[in-house]
N, CA, C and O of each residue as an XYZ file, in Angstrom:
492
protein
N     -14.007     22.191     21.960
C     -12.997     23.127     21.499
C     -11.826     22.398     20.864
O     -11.449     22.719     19.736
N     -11.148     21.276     21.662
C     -10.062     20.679     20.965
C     -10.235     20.016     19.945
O      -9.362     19.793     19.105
N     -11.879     19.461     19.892
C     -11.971     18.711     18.475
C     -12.072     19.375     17.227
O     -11.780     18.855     16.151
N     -12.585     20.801     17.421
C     -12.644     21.832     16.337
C     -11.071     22.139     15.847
O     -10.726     22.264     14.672
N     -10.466     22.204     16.658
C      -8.738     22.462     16.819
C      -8.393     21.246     15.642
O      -8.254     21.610     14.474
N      -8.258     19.766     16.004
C      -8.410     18.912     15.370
C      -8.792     19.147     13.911
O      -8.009     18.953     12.980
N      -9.950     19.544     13.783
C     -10.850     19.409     12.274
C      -9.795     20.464     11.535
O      -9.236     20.098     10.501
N      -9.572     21.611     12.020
C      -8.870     22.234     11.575
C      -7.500     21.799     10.510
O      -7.171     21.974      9.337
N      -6.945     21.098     11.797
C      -5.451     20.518     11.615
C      -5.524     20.007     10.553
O      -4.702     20.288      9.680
N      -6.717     18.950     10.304
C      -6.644     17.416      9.858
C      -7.475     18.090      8.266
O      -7.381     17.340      7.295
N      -8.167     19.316      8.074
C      -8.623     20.092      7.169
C      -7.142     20.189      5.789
O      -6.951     19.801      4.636
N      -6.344     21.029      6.964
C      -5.131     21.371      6.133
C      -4.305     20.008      5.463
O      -3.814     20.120      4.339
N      -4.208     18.954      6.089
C      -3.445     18.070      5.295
C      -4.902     17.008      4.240
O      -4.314     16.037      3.764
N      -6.123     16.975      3.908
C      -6.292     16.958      3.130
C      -6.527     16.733      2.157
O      -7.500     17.486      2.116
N      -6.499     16.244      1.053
C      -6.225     16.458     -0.480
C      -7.773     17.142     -1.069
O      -8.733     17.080     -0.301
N      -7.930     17.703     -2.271
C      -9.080     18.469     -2.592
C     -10.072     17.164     -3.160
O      -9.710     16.028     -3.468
N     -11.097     17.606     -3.173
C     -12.195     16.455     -3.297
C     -12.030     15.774     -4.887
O     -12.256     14.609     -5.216
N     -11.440     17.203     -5.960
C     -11.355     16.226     -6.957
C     -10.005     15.553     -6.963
O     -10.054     14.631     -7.778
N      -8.801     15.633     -6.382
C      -7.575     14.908     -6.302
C      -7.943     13.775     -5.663
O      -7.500     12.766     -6.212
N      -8.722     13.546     -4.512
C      -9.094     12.018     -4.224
C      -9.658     10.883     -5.072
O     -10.782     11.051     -5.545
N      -9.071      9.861     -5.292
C      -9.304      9.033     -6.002
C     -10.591      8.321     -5.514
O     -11.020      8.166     -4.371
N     -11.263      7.787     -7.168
C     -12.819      7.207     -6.758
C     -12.428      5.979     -7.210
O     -12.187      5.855     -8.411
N     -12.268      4.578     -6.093
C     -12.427      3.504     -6.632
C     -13.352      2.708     -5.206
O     -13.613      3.211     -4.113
N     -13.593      1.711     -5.582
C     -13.945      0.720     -4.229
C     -13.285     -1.118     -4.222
O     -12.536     -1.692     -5.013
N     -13.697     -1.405     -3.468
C     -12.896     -2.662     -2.856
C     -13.468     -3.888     -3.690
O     -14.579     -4.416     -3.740
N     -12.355     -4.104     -4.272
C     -12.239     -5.242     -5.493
C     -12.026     -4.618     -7.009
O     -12.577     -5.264     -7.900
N     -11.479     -3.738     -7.306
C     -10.988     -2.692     -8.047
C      -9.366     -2.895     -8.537
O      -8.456     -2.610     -7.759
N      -9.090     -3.437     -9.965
C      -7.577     -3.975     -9.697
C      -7.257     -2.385    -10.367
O      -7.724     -1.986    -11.434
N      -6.217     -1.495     -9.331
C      -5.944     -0.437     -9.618
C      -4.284     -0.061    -10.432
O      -3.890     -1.010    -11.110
N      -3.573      0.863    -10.423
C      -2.495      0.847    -10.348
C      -2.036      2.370     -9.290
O      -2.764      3.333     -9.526
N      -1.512      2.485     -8.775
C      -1.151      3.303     -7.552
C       0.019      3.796     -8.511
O       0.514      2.934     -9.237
N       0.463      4.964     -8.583
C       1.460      5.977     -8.686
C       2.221      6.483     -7.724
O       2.038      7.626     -7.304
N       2.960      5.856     -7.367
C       3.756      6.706     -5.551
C       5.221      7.356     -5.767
O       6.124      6.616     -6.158
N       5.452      8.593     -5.545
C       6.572      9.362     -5.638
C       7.135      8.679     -4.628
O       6.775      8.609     -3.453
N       8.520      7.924     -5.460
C       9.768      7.593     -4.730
C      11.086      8.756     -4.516
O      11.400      9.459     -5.477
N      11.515      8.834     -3.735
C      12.730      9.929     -3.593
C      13.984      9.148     -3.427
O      14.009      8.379     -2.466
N      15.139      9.217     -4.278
C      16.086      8.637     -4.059
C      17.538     10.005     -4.039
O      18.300     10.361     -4.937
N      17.462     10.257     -3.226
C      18.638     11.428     -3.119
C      17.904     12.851     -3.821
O      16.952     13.412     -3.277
N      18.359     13.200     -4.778
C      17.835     14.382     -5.157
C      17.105     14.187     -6.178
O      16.914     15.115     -6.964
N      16.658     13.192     -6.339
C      15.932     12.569     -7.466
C      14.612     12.171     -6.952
O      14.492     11.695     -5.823
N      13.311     12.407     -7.996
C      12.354     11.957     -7.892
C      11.877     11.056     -8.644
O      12.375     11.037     -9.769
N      10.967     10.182     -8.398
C      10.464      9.404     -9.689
C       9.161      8.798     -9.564
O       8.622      9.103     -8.499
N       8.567      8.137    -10.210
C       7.262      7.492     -9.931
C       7.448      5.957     -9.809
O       8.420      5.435    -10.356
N       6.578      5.238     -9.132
C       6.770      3.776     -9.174
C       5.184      3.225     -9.062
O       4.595      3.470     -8.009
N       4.481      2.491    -10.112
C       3.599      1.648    -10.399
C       3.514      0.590     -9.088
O       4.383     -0.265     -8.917
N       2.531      0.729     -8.320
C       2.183     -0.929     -7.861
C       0.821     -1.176     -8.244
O      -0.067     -0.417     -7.853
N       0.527     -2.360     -9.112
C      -0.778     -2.459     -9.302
C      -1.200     -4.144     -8.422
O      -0.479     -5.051     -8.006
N      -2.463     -3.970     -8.432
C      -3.105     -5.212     -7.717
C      -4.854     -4.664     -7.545
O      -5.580     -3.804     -8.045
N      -4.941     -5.587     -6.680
C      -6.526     -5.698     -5.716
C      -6.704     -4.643     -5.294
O      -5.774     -3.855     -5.466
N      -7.897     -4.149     -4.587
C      -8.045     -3.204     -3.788
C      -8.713     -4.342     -2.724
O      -9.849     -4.722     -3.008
N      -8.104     -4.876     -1.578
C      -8.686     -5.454     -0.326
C      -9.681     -4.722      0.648
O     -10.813     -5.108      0.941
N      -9.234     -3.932      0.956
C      -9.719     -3.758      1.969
C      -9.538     -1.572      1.734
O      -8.879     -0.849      0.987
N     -10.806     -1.276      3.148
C     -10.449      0.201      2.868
C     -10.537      0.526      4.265
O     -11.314     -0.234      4.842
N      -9.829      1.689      5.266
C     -10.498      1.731      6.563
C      -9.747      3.218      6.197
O      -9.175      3.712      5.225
N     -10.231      3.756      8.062
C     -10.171      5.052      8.350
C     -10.950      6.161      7.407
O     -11.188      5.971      6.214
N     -11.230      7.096      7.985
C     -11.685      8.247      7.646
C     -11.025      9.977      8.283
O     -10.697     10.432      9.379
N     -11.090     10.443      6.993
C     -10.220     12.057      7.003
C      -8.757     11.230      6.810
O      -8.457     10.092      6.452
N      -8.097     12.296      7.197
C      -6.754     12.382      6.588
C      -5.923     10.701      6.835
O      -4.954     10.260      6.217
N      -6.827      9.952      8.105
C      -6.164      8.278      8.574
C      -6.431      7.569      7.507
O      -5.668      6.615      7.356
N      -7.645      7.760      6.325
C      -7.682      6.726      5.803
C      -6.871      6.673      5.000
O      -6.186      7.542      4.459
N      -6.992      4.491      4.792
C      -6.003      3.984      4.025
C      -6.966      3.067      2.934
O      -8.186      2.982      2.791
N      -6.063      2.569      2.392
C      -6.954      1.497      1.679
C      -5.360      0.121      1.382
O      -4.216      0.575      1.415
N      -5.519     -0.973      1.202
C      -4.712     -1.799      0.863
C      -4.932     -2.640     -0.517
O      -5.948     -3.086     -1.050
N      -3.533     -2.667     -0.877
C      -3.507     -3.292     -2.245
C      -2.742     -4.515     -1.989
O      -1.727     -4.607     -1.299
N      -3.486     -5.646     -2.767
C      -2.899     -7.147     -2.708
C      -1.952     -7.046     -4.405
O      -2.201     -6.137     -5.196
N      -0.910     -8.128     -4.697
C      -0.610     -8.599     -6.070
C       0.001     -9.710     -5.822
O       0.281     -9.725     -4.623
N       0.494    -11.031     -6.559
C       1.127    -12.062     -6.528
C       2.439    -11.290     -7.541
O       2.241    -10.882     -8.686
N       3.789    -11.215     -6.805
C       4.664    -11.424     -7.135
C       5.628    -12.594     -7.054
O       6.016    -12.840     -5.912
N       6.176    -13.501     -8.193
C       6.929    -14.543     -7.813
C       6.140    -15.605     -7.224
O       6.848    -16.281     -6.478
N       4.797    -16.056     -7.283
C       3.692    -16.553     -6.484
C       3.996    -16.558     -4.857
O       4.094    -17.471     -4.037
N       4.086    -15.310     -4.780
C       3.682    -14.833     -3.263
C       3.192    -13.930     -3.416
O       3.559    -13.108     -4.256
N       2.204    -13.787     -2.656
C       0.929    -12.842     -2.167
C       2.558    -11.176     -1.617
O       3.741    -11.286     -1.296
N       1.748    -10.095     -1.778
C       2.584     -9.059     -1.580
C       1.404     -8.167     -1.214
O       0.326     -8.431     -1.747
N       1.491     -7.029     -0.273
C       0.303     -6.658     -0.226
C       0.998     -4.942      0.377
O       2.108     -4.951      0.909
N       0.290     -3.691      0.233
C       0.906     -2.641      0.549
C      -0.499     -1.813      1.111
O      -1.630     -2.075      0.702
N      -0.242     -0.964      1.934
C      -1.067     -0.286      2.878
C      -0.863      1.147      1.998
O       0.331      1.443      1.966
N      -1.754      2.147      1.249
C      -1.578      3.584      1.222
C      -2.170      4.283      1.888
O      -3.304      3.826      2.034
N      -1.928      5.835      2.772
C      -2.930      6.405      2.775
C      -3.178      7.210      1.569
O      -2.414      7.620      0.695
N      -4.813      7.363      1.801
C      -5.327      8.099      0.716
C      -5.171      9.697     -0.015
O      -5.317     10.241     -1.110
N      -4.712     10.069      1.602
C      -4.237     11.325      0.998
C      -2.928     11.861      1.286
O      -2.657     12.996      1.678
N      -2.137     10.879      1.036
C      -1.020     11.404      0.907
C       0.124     11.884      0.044
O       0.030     11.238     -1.000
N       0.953     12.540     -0.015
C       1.394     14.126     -1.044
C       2.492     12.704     -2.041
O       2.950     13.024     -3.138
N       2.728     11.463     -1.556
C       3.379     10.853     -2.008
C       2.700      9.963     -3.069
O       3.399      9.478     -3.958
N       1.289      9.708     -3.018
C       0.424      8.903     -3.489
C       0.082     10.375     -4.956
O      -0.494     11.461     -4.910
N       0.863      9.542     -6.170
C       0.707     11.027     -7.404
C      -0.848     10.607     -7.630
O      -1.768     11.410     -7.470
N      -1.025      9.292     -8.009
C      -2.450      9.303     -8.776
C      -2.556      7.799     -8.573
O      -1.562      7.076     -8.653
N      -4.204      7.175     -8.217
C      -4.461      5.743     -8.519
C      -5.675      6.001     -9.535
O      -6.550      6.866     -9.558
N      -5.360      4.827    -10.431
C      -5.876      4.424    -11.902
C      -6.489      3.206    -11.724
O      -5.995      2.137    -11.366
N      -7.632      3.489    -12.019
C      -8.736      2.207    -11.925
C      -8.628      1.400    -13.025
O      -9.203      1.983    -13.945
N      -8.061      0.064    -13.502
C      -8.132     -0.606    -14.130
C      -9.364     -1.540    -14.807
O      -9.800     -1.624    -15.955
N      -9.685     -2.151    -13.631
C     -10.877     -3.263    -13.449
C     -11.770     -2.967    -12.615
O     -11.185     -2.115    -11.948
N     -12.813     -3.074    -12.167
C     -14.192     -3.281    -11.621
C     -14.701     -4.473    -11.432
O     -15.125     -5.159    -12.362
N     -14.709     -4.812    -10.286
C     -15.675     -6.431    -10.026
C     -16.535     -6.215     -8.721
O     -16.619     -5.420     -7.785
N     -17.214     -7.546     -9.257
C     -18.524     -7.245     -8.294
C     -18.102     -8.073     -7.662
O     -17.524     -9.107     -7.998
N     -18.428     -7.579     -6.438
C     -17.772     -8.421     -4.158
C     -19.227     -7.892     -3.556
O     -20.014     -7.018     -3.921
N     -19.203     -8.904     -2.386
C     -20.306     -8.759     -1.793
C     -19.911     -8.414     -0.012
O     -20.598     -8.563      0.998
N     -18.252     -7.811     -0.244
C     -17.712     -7.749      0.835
C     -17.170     -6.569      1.042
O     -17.020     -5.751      0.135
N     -16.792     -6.351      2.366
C     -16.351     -5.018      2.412
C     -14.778     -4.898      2.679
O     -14.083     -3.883      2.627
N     -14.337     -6.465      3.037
C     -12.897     -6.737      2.895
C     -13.000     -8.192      2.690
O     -13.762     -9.038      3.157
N     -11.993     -8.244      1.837
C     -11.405     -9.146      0.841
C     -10.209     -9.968      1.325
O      -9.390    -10.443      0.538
N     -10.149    -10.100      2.504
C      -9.211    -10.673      3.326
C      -9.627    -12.622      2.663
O      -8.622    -13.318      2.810
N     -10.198    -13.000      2.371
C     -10.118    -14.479      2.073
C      -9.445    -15.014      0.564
O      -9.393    -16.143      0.075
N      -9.037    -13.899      0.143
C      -8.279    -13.769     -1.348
C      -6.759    -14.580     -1.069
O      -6.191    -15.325     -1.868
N      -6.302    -14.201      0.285
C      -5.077    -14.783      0.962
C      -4.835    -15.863      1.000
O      -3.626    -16.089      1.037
N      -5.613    -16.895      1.011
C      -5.977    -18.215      1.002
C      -5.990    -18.710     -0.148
O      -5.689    -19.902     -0.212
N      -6.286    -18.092     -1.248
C      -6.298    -18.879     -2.672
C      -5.540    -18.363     -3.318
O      -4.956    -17.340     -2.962
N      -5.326    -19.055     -4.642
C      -3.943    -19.466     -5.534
C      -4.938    -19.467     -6.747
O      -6.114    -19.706     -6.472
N      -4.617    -19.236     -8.014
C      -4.449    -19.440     -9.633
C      -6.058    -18.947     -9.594
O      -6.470    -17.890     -9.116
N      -6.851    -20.009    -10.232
C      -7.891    -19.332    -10.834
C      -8.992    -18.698     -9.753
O      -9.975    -18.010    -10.029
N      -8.564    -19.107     -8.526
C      -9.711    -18.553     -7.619
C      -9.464    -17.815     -7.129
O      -9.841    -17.750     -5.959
N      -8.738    -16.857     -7.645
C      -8.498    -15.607     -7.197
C      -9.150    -14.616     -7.706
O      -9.152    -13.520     -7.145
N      -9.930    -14.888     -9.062
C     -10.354    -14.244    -10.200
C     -11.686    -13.917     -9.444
O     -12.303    -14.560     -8.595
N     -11.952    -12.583    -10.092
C     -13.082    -11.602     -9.262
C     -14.098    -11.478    -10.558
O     -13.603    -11.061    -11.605
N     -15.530    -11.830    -10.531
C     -16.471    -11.309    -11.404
C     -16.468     -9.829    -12.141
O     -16.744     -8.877    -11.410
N     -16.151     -9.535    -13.661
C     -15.851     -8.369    -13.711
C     -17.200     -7.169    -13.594
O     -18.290     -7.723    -13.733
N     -17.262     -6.080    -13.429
C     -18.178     -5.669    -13.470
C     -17.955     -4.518    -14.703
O     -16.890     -4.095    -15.153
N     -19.344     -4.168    -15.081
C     -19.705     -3.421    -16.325
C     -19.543     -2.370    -15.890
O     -19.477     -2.187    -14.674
N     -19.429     -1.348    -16.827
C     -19.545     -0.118    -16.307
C     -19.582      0.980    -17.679
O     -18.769      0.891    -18.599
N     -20.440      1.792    -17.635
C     -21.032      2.157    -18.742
C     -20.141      3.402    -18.650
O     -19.892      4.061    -17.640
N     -19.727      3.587    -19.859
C     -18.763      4.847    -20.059
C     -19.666      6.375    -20.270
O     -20.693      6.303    -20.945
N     -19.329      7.517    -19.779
C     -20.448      8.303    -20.152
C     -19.560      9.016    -21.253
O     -18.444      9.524    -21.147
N     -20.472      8.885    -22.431
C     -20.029     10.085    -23.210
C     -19.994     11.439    -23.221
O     -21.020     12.115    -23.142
N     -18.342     12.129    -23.360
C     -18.439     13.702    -22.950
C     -18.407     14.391    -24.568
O     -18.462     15.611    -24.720
């Protein structure tokens, strides 16, 4: 009974199947996140990696790596949240992993991810 209660809850917050974004892990994206600064709204770009992805329903997250200033910077989103406007798939590479946690460790060219193809469908 309480877990149905649950499904419910966790139903309403959400996002609709086509508002969820389709990328996977090793994906250099750019994230869109509504910032609020007083009565003001705005958008703010973080682009990078896609590391890593966990949780499922409304918990999941996914994390984004970038080198700013050559330091590693790295940000946690969840996926469906009302703050997250839109992520934009940039790049595609082929990983044989399901997290990308050893990216942390390297510097300049070995950071670079095999790109992968991807055939455009014509509409």
């Amino acid at each position: 009974m309480s877990q149905q209660i649950l499904k419910l809850v966790e139903a309403s917050s959400l996002k609709e199947e086509k508002e969820v974004p389709q990328f996977d892990i090793g994906d250099t994206v750019d994230v869109h996140t509504r910032i609020l600064e007083g009565d003001k709204e705005r958008i703010q770009i973080f682009s990078g990696v896609v590391i890593a992805r966990s949780g499922t329903g409304c918990t999941e997250m996914f994390t984004v790596r970038r080198i700013v200033n050559n330091e590693g910077v790295e940000r946690k989103f969840p996926i469906h949240s009302p703050r997250i406007a839109k992520v934009e798939v940039k790049r595609s590479a082929i990983v044989r992993r399901a997290k990308l946690y050893y990216l942390r460790d390297r510097s300049g060219k070995s950071v670079r991810l095999k790109e992968r193809r991807r055939e455009e469908v014509a509409k």
